[in-house]
N, C-alpha and C positions, 0 to 999 in steps of 0.2 A: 866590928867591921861589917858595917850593912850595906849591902849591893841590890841594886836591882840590874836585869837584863830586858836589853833590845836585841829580839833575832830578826836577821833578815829575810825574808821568805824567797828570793832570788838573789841573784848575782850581781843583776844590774849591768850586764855584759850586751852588747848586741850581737857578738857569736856563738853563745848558747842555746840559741833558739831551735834546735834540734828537735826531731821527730818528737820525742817521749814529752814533750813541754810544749807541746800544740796547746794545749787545752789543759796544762796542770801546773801549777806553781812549782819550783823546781824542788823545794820542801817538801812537794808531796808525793815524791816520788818511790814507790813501794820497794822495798828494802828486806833480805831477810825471809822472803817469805810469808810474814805477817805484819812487818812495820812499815813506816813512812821516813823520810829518811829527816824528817823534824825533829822524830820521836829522840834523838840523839841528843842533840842538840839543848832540849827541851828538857829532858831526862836528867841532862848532867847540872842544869841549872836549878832542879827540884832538890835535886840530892846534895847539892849544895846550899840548901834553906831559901835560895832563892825565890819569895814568893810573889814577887812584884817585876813583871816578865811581859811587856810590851812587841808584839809580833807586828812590823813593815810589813805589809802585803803591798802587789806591786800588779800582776794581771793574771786571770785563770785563776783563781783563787779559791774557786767554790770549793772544791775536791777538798784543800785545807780546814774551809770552815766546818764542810760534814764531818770531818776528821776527830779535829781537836773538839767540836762542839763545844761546850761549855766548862770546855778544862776539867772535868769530875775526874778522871782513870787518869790524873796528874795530881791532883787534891787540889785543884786551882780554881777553884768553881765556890770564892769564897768572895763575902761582902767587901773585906777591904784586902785589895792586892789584888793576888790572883791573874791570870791573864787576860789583857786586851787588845783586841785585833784592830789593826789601823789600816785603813785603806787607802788609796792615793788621792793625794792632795791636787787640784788643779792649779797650775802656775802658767802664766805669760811665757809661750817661748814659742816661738813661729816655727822651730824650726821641730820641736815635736812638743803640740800642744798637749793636753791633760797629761801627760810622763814624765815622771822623772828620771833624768837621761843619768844620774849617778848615785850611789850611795849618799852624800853629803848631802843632796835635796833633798832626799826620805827623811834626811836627818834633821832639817832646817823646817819640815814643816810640825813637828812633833817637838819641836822647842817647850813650849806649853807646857806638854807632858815631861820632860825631861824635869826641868824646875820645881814640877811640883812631887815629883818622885819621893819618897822617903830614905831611900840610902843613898849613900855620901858614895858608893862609888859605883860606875857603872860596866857593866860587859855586855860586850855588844858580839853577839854570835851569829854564826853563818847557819841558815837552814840547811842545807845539803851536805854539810860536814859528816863524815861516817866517820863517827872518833866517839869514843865514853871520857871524856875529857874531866879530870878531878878540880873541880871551879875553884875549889876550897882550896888546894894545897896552889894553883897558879893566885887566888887573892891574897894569899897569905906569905908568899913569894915577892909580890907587887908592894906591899906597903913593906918590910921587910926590907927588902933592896932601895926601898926610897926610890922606886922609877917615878918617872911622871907618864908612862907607858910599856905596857908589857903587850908581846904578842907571843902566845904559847905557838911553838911550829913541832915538827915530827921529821922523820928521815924516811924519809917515801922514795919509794921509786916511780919515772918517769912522772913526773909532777904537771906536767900539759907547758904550753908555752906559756900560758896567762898569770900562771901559778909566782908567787914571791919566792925566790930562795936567800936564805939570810945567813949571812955570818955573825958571829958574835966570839970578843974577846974572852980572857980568862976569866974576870969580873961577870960576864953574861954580857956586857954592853955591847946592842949591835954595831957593828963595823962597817957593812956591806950589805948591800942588795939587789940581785938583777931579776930578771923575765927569765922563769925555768924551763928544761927541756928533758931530754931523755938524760937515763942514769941515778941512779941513787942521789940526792941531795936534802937536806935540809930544806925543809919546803913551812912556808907560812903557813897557818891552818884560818885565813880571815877571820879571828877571834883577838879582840882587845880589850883589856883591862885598863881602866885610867879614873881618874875623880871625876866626880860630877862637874865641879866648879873648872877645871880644864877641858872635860869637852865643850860645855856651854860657849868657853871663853874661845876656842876654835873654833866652833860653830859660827862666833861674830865675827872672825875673822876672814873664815871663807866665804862667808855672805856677802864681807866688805869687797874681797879678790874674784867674786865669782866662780867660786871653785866648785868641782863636782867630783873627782876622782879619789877617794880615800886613801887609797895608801900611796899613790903617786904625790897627795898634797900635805897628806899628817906622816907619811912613815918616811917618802925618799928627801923630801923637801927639809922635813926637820931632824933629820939624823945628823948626829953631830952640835945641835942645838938646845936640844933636851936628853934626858936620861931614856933613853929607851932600851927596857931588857927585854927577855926572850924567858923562855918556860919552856923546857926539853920535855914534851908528851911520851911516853916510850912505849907506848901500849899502839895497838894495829890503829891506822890514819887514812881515808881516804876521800879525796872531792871529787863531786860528781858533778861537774861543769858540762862534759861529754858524754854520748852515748859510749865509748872505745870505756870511759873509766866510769862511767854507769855498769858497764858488763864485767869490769873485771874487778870490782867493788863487790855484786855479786857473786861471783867466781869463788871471791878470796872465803867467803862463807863457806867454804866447802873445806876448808882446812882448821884443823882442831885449833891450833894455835890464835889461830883469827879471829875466831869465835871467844875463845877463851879471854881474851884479849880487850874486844868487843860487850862482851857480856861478863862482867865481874860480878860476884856474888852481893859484893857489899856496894856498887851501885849500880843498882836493876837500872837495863831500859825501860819504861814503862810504855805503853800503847793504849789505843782502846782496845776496850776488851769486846770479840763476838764469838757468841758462842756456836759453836757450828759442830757437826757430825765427824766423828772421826774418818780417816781414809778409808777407801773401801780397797782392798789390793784382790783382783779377779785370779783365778786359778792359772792364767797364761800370764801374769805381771812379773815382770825382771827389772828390778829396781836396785841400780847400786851406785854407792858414794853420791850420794843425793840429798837432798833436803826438801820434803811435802808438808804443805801446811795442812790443815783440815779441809774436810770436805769432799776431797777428786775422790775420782774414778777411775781407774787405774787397770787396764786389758794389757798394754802395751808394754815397749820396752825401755826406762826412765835411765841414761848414764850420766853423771856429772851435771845434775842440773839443780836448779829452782823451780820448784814447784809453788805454786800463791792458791790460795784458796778457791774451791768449787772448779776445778780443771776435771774436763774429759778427756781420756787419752784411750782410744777404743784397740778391738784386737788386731795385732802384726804392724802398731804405729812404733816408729823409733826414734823417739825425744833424746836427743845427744848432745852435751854442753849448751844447755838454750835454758832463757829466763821465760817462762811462761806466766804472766801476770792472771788473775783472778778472771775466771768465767771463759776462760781462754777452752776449745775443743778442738781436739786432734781427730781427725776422722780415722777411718780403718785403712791399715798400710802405709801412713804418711810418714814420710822421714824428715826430721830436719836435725839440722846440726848447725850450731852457734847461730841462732837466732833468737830475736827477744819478741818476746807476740806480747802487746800491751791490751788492756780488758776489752772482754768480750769479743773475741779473735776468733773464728771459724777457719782451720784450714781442711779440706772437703779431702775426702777416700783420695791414698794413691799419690798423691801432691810430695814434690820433693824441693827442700827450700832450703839451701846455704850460703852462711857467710864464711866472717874468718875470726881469727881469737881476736884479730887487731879491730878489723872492724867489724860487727853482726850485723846479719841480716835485722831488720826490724819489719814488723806487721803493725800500723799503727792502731789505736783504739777504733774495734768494732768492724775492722778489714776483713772479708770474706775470700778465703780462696779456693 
């Protein structure tokens, strides 16, 4: 069973366009404290011998490419396979020219590459998935079951409105699917397994109908017409379509079980690797239930938070439930509470800056206060 993977580096949504993806591929959006939230995604498809792993890029993309670079801190930085980064195709459409307005277009121009793939089957994974997702035990599940479509999902709470919720019968065959909301559900993880020679043959079919929406035209349109199963994930799930489930994605890092969950022994996330100075903790630092990456500097008082690489936080500042992204400075005295400062964030002596659990305040990249 040889598979290759397509990730998607966006969502391909027009209401995700949110602060944090001004200027960054939604893939690349820092995770953890030291990772990218690719790194997942990307991770779980190495660990599964996956070595022939084609990345949709779609806009903002650079952040990505410095990222991943040349696949080496994935072992993908090899003559045959290995990963390659695709960038947008221009197409005829007046009404949004050079873009692809859906997944299924990303997918219709990379035909080429599909065909000439060397595994027989292919998975197509979401960049912004926070899941360690096991490839191997859902492809081996899929042929197994004789689907002609598997989509592995997980039991999430509050899943966003955009989000799939699926039912499936005692066989696994799905039954149901609506538009998700608040509450604990079965939630899709946009991740599919299927043959090569059945996407190609959907590809010519959406081509022929003009189709652009993927799971509105491959999962709700042919449920009931093909085998489609399902793959129950049972380890910690979460997508970051939103800044409200960007911050509580982070959040959930702060609890052992998440992590645990997140990070298995026997499949490492893997990153680039940089090497940087350990934390410096100053004689007045009160740091608790927290998470710091290398680097900061640390005067101040750090509760429930995310710390990312190279942060100042000076003395009598009070960092409290807030994601602080890399090169981010807290002046002296400042307080904030549930807020996300994205790189290179200055907030100046004395400044007091709140949101709420539901929604955080945000400082965008490079904002001065």
């Amino acid at each position: 069973m040889k598979a290759f993977g397509i990730i998607f580096s966006d969502s391909y949504s027009t209401d995700d366009r949110h602060e944090l993806i001004r200027h960054r591929s939604a893939s690349a959006l820092p995770v953890a404290c030291r990772y990218r939230a690719i790194d997942f995604t990307l991770s779980g498809l190495v660990n599964a011998d996956v070595r022939e792993i084609y990345l949709l890029t779609k806009r903002y993309y650079g952040t990505l490419l410095d990222h991943l670079g040349n696949g080496k801190d994935w072992d993908l930085d090899r003559k045959s396979g290995g990963i390659k980064l695709l960038t947008p195709y221009s197409h005829l459409d007046a009404a949004a020219p050079d873009m692809m307005s859906g997944k299924l277009d990303a997918l219709r121009t990379i035909i080429p590459f599909i065909k000439e793939a060397k595994g027989d089957y292919v998975i197509l994974g979401q960049g912004n998935l926070i899941a360690n997702l096991d490839f191997n035990a859902v492809l081996k599940q899929h042929v197994e079951s004789g689907a002609d479509l598997t989509i592995p999902y997980a039991y999430m709470e509050d899943p966003g409105e955009r989000s799939l919720v699926v039912s499936f019968d005692k066989e696994g065959v799905l039954t149901d699917v609506k538009l998700g909301g608040s509450g604990k559900q079965d939630t899709a993880l946009n991740c599919y397994v299927m043959h090569k020679d059945f996407l190609l043959a959907f590809l010519a079919q959406a081509n022929l109908y003009d189709w652009h929406d993927l799971n509105r035209n491959l999962i709700v349109r042919y449920m009931g017409r093909i085998r489609i199963c399902g793959y129950r994930h049972e380890g910690y799930a979460a997508i970051c379509n939103t800044v409200p489930q960007y911050f509580r994605a982070n959040m959930d890092m702060l609890d052992a079980k998440a992590r645990d969950e997140l990070f298995p022994e026997d499949r490492p996330v893997l990153t680039r690797v940089q090497d940087t100075v350990p934390t410096f903790y100053r004689f007045d630092a009160q740091v608790t239930d927290s998470l710091l990456a290398d680097g900061c500097d640390v005067d101040g008082t750090v509760k429930g938070s995310l710390i990312f690489r190279n942060v100042t936080i000076e003395e009598g500042a009070v960092v409290e439930n807030c994601v602080l992204m890399q090169n981010t400075h807290i002046g002296q005295g400042a307080v904030l509470k549930n807020v996300i400062c994205d790189k290179n964030v200055t907030v100046g002596a004395g400044v007091t800056l709140a949101g709420s659990e539901k929604y955080p305040y945000v400082l965008t990249k490079g904002t001065e206060v």
